[in-house]
PADO-532786 format. One record per residue (C-alpha): residue number from 1; y, x, z. Coordinates in Angstrom, 1 decimal. Each point is the difference from the previous one (the first is absolute). Layout:
i, c2, c1, c3
NUM, Y, X, Z;
...
This chain:
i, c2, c1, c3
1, 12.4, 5.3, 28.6;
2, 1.0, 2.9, -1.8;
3, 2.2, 0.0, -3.4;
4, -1.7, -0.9, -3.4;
5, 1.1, 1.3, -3.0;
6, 1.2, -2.9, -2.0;
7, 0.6, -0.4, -3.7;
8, 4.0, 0.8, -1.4;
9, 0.2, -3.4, -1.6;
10, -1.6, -2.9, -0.1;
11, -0.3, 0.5, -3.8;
12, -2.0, 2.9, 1.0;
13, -2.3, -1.9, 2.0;
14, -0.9, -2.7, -2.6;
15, -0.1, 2.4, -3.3;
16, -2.7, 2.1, 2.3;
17, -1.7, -3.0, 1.2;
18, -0.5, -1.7, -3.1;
19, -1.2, 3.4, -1.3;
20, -3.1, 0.3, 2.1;
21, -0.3, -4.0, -0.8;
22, 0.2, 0.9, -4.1;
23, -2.5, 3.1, -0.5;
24, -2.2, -0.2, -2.9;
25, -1.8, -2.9, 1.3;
26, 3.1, -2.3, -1.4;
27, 0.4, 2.3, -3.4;
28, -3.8, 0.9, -0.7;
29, -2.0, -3.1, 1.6;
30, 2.4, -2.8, -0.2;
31, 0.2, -0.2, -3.6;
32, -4.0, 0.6, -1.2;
33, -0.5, -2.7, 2.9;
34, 2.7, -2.5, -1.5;
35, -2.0, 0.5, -3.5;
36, -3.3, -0.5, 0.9;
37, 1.1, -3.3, 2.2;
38, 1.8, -1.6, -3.2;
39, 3.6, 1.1, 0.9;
40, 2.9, -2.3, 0.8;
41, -2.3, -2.7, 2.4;
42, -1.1, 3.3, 1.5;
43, 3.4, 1.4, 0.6;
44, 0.9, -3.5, 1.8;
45, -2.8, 0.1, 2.2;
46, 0.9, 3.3, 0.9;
47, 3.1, -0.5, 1.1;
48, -0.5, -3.2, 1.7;
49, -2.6, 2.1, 2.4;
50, 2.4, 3.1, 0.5;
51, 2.0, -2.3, 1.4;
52, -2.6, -1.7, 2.5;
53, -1.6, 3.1, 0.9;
54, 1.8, 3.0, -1.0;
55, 3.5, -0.8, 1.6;
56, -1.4, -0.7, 3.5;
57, -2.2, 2.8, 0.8;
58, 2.5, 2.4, -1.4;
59, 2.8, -1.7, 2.5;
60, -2.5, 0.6, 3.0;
61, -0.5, 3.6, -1.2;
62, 3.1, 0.7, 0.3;
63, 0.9, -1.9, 3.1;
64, -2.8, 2.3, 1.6;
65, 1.8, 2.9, -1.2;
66, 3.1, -0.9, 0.9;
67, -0.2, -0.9, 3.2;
68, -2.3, 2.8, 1.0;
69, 2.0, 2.9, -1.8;
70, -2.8, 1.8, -0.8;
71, -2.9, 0.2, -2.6;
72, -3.4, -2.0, 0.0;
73, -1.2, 2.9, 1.8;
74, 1.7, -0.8, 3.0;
75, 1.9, -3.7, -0.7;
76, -3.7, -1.7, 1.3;
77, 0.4, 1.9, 3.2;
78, 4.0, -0.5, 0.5;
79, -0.7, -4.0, -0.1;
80, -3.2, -1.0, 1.2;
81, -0.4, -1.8, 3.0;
82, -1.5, 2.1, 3.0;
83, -3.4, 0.8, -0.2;
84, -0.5, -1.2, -3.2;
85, -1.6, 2.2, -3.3;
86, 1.8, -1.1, -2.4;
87, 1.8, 3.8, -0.3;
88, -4.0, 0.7, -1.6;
89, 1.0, -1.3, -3.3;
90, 2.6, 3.0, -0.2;
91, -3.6, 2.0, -1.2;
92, -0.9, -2.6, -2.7;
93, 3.6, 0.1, -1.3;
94, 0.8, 3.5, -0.3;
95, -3.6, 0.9, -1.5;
96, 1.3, -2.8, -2.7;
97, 3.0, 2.1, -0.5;
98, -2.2, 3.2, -0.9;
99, -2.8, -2.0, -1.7;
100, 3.0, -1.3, -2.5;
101, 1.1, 3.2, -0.4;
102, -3.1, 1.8, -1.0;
103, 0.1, -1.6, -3.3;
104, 3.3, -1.2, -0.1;
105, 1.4, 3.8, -0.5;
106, -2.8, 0.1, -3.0;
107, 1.1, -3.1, -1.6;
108, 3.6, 1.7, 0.1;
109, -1.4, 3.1, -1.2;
110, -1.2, -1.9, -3.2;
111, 3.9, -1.7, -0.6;
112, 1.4, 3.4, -0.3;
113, -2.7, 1.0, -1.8;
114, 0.6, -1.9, -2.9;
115, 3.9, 0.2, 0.2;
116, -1.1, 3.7, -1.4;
117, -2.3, -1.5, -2.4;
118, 2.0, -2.2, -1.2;
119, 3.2, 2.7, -0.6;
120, -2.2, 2.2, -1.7;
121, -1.2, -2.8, -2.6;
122, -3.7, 0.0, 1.8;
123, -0.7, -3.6, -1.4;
124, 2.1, -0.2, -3.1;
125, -2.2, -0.9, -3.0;
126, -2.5, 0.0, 1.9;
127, -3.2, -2.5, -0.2;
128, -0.8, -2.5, 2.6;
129, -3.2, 1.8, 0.8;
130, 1.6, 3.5, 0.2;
131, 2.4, -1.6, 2.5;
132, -2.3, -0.8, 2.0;
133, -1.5, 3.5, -0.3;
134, 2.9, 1.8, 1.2;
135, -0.1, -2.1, 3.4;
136, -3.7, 0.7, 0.2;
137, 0.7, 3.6, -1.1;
138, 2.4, 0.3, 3.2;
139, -1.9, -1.8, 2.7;
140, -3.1, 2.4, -0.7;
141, 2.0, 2.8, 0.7;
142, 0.3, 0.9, 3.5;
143, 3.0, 2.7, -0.3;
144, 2.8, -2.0, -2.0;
145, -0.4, -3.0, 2.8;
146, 0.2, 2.3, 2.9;
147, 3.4, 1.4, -1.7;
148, 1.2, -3.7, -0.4;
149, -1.1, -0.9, 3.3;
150, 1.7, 2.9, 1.9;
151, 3.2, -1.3, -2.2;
152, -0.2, -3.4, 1.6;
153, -0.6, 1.3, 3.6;
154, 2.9, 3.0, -0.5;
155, 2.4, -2.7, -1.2;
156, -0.7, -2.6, 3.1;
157, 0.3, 2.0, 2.7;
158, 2.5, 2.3, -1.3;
159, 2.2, -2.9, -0.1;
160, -1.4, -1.2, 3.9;
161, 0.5, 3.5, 0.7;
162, 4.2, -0.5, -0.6;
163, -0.1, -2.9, 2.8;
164, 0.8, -3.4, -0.2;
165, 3.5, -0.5, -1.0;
166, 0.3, 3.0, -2.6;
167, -3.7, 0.4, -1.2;
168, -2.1, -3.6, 0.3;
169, 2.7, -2.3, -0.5;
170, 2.9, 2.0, -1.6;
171, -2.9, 0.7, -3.3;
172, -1.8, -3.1, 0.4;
173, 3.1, -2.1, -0.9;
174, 0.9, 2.4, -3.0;
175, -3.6, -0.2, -0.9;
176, -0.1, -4.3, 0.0;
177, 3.2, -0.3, -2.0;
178, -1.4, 2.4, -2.5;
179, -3.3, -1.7, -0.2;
180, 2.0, -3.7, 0.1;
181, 1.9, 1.4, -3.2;
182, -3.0, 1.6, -1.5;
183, -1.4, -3.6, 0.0;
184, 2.4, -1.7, -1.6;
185, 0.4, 2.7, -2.6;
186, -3.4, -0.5, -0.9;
187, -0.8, -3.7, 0.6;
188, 3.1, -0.6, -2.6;
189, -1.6, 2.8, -2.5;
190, -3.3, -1.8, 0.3;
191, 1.4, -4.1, -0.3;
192, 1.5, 1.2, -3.1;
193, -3.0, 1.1, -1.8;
194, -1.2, -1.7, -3.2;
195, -2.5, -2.9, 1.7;
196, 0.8, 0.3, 3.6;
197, 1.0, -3.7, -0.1;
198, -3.8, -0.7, 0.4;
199, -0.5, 2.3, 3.2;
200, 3.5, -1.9, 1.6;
201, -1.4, -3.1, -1.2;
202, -3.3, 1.5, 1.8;
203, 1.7, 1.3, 2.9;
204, 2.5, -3.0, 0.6;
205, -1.0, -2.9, -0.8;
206, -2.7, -1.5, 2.0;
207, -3.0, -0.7, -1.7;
208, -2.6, -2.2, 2.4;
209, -2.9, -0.1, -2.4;
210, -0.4, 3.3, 0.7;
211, 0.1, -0.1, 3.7;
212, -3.1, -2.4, -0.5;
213, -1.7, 2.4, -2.6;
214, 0.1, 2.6, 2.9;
215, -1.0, -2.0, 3.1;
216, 2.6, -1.7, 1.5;
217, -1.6, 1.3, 3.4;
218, -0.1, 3.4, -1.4;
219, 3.7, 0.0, -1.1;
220, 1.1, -1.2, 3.8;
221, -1.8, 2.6, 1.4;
222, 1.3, 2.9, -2.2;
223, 3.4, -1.1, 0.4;
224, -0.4, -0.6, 3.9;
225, -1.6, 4.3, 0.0;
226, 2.4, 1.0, -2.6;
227, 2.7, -1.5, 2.4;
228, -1.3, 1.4, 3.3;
229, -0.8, 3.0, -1.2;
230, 3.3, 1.0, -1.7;
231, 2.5, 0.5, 2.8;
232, -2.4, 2.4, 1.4;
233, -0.3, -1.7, 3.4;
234, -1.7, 0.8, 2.7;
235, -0.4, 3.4, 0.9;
236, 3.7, 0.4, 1.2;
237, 1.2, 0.8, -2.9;
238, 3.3, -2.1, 0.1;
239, -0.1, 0.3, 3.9;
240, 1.1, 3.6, 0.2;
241, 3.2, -0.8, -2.1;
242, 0.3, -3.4, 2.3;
243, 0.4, 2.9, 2.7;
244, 3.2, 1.6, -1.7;
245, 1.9, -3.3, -0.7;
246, 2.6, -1.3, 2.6;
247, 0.3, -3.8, 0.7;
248, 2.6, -1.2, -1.9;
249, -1.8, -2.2, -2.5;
250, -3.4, -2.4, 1.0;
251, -3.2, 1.4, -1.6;
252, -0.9, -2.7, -1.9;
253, 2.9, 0.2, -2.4;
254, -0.7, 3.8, -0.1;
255, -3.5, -0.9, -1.1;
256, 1.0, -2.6, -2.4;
257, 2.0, 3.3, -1.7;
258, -2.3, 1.6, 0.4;
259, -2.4, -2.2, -2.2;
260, 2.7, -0.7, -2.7;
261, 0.1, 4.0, -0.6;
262, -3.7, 0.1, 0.1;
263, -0.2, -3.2, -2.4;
264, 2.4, 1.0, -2.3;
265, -1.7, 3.3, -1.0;
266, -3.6, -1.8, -0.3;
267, 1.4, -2.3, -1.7;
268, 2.3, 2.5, -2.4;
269, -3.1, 1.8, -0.6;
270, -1.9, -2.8, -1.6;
271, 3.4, -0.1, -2.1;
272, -0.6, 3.7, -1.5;
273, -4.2, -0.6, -0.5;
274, -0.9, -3.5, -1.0;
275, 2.8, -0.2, -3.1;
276, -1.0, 3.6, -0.8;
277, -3.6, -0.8, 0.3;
278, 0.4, -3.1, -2.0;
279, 2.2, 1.9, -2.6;
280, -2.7, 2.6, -0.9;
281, -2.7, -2.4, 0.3;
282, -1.8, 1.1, 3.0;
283, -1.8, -1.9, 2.7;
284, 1.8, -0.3, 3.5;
285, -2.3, -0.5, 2.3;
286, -1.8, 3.4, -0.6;
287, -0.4, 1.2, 3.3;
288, 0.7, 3.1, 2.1;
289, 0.2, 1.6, -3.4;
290, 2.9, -1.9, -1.4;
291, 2.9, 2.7, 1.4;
292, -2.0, 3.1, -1.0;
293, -2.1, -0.5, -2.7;
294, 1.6, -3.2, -2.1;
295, 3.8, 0.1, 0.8;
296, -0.1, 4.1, -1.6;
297, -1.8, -1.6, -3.4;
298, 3.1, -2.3, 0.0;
299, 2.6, 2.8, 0.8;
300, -1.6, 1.9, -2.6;
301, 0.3, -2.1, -3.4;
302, 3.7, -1.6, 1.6;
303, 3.1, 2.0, -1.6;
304, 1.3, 2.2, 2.2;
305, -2.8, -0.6, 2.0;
306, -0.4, 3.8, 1.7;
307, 3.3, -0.9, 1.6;
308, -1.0, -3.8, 1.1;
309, -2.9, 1.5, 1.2;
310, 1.1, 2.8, 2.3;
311, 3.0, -2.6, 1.4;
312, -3.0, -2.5, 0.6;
313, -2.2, 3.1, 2.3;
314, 3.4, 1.3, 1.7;
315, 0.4, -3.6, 1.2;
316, -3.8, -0.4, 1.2;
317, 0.5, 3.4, 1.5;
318, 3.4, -1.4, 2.0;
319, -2.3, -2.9, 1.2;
320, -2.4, 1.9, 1.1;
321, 1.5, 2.1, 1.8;
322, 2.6, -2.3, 1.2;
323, -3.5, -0.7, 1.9;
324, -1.1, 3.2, 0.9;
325, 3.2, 1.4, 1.8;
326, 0.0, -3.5, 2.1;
327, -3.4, -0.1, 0.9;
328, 0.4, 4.1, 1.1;
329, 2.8, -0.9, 1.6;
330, -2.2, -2.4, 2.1;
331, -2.2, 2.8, 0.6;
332, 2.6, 2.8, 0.7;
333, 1.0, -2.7, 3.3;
334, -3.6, 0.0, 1.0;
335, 0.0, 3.3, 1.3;
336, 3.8, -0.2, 1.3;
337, -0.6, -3.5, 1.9;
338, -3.6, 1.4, 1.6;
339, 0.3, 3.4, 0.1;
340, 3.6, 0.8, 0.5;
341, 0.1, 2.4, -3.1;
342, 3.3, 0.8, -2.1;
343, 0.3, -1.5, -3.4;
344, -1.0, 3.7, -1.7;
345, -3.1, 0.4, 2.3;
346, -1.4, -3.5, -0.9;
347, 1.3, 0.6, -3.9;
348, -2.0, 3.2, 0.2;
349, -2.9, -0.7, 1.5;
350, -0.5, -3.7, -1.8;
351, 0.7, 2.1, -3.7;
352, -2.9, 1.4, 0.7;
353, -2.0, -2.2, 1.3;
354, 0.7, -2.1, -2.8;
355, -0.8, 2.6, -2.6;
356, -3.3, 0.2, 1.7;
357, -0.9, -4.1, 0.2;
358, 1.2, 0.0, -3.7;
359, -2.4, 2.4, -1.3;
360, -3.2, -2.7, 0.1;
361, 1.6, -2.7, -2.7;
362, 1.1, 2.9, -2.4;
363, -3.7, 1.3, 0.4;
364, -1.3, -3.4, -0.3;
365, 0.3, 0.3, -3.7;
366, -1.5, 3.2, -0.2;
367, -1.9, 2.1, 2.2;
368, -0.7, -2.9, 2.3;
369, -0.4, -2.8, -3.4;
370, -3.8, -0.2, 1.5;
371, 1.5, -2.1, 2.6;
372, 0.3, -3.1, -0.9;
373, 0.4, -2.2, 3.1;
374, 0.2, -3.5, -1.7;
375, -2.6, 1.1, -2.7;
376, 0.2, 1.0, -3.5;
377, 4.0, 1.3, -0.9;
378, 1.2, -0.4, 3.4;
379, 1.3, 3.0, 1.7;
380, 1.8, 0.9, 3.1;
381, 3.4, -1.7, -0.8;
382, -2.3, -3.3, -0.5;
383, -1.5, 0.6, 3.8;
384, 3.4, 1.2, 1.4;
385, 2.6, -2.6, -1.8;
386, -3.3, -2.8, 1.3;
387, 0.8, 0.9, 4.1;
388, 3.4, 0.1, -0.4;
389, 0.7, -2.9, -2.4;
390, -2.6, -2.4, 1.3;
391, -0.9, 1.6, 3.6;
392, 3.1, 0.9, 1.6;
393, 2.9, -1.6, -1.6;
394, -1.2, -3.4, 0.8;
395, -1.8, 0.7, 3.5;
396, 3.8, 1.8, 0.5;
397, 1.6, -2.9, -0.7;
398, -2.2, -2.2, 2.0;
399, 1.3, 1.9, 2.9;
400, 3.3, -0.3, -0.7;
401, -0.2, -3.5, 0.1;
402, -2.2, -0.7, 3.0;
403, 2.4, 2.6, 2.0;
404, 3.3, -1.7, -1.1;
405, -1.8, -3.4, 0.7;
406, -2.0, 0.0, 3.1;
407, 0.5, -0.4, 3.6;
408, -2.3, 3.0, 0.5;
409, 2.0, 2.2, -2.4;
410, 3.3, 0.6, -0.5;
411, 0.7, -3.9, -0.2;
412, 2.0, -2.6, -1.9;
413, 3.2, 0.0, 1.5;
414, 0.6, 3.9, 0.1;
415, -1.1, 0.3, -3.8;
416, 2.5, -3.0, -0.6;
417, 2.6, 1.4, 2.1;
418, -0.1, 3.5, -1.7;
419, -0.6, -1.7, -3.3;
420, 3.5, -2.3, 0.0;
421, 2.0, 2.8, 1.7;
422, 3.0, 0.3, -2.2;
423, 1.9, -1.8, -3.2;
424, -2.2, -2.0, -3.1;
425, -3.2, -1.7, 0.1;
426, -1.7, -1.1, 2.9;
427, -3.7, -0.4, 0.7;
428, -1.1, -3.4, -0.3;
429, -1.5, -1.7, 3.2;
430, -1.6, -2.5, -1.6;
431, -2.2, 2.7, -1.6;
432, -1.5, 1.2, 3.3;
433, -3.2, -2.1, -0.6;
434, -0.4, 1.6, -3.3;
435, 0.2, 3.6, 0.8;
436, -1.8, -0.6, 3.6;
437, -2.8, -1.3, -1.7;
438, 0.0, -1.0, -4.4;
439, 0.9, 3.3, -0.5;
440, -2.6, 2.2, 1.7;
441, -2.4, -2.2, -1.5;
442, 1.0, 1.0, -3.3;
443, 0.7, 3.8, 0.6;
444, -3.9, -0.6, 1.4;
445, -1.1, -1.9, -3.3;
446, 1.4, 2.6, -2.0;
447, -1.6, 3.0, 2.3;
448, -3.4, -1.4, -0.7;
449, 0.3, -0.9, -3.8;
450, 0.8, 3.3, -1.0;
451, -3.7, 1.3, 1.9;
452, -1.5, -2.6, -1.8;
453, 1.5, 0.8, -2.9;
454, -1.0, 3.2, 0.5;
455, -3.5, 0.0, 1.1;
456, -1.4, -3.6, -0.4;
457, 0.5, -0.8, -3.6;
């Protein structure tokens, strides 16, 4: 087999793993989620399912990718018994890839964006409702999103462009340790504000009356999707970076570090918004609109609050992008593990692909806002987050665990032999039932509530 490139440190390898794993999804969903669930008994459940679904598909990700050495483009093919299709998937998971970052380099547009904004004092003094105008203001216009959007996509595979050692991971690491102190610089800023005793007292302490109020059926399953869909798993995401790692440590424990890093900077995040929220009197479990729209009216009346501010979008812009250049990174490998390109041709030819597939969910919102594929105020994002979040991610996964289970895939005992290769934590066998079998089932179960969600109620 020819030579991989592989990561400088294994520092390197978890900082940009947990990375992809973070993305907005932990700093922009997590917490709006957590509020509208009561808080604290939703945190708890949360946690309890990261561990029972989260760790085990991300250890047979990378398992694939390690033993293969290549990509989901090619890992299928690598490791599949003769005559088998399992190498079809490859398809699914690499149109994931692009479907992710078709709004995903939007989304990141919009965080630097308003690290501008908030510099140049965009939301100081300013009422709630003209807040909410200036991010209606910029989604109507077509040209300042493009500009953003280019940002993003310059930014990620400029970085992909520099290789693996000095670009994705030698950036990446800076990157995380400046978003991990960014967090903590603001999560102490906001615990110290007058009243944020209430949103700790929200945020901590678990309060099981309002699990009930909620549902405690709904609760479960918003912590079980909130769970799966966090550590972005699936689409070969975390498989690539399995492909650069030697075999010096067993993949469960580099999972299990994985999820700490991931955990901590949810969790961190619901540290900086729910005492903040609680200080200024706001409502937490606002929505979508929580990081653009209510989090700039509390910026703007808090003392100093142009500098809080911009710190607060600079660290939303690290985790996405943190994001971005591991997901492109994934991409950049596609055309190197099929195709045989060099890292510039695939850079080059993906940058503008990309540019391209982006165009849609930044016209979504304004030449194409006619389009509303869920019906009144969706847009493209809603249809393009929808296949990836609830289509692939969890059909992805539901390969990876039938392939690292069955007798017709890749099979038990050469996922568990790739898997406990090395020092730390070893993969249980007493939880071969479980994954074989439990688990599927509730990858499936959460697969088909999300279209009923969707369409049936």
């Amino acid at each position: 087999m020819e030579k991989r490139e592989k990561f400088a440190s294994r520092l390197g390898f978890l900082l940009i793993s947990a990375g992809c794993a973070i993305g907005i999804g932990n700093v922009w969903r997590f917490p709006y989620i957590t509020g509208q669930y009561g808080g604290a008994a939703f945190v708890l459940i949360y946690l309890f399912f990261l561990v029972v679904l989260g760790l085990p598909i991300m250890a047979m990700e990378f398992a694939v990718g390690r033993a293969s050495r290549k990509s989901c483009a090619v890992s299928f093919r690598v490791l599949e018994p003769a005559g088998t299709k399992w190498h079809w998937y490859a398809w699914l998971g690499m149109a994931g890839n692009y479907l992710l970052m078709m709004f995903y380099t939007t989304v990141a547009g919009w965080m630097l964006a308003y690290v501008v904004k908030m510099l140049r004092g965009a939301f100081t003094g300013a009422s709630a409702e003209a807040v909410g105008g200036i991010f209606n203001d910029m989604l109507a216009q077509p040209g300042p999103q493009i500009f953003w959007m280019i940002v993003a996509v310059v930014l990620g595979f400029g970085v992909c462009s520099l290789g693996l050692q000095n670009g994705v991971e030698k950036i990446t690491k800076a990157m995380m340790v400046c978003l991990l102190l960014l967090m903590v610089a603001l999560a102490v800023r906001s615990v110290t504000l007058p009243g944020a005793d209430e949103g700790l007292k929200f945020y901590l302490v678990p309060d099981f009356g309002r699990l009930v109020e909620q549902g405690v059926g709904n609760v479960v399953y918003a912590a079980m999707g909130q769970a799966f869909f966090t550590l972005s798993l699936g689409i070969g995401a975390m498989a690539i970076f399995g492909s650069y790692i030697g075999k010096e440590r067993t993949l469960l424990s580099e999972s299990v570090n994985i999820t700490l890093l991931d955990t901590f900077v949810a969790l961190m995040a619901g540290l900086i918004i729910f005492p903040a929220c609680f200080s200024f009197g706001v409502n937490p479990g606002q929505g979508p609109g929580l990081v653009f729209v209510t989090l700039p009216n509390i910026f703007g009346g808090m003392a100093g609050g142009r500098v809080w501010g911009a710190l607060f979008f600079v660290f939303m812009s690290f985790a996405a992008l943190s994001t971005v250049i591991a997901v492109f990174e994934n991409i950049v490998a596609f055309g190197m593990d099929l195709w045989g390109w060099s890292r510039k041709k695939a850079v080059l030819v993906n940058f503008f692909a990309i540019l391209v597939l982006s165009l849609p969910c930044v016209l979504g919102y304004n030449v194409l806002s006619g389009f509303m594929p869920f019906g009144e105020g969706s847009a493209v994002l809603d249809l393009e987050d929808f296949l990836v979040s609830n289509t692939i991610l969890p059909l992805g996964s539901l390969v990876y665990l039938l392939f690292c289970t069955s007798r017709y895939g890749w099979g038990w005992k050469n996922f568990v032999a790739e898997a406990d290769e090395g020092k730390g934590i070893r993969f249980p066998k007493w939880a071969r039932v479980y994954v074989s079998y439990v688990l599927p089932l509730i990858v499936l179960f959460i697969f088909l509530m999300g279209y009923k969600d969707k369409f049936f109620t």
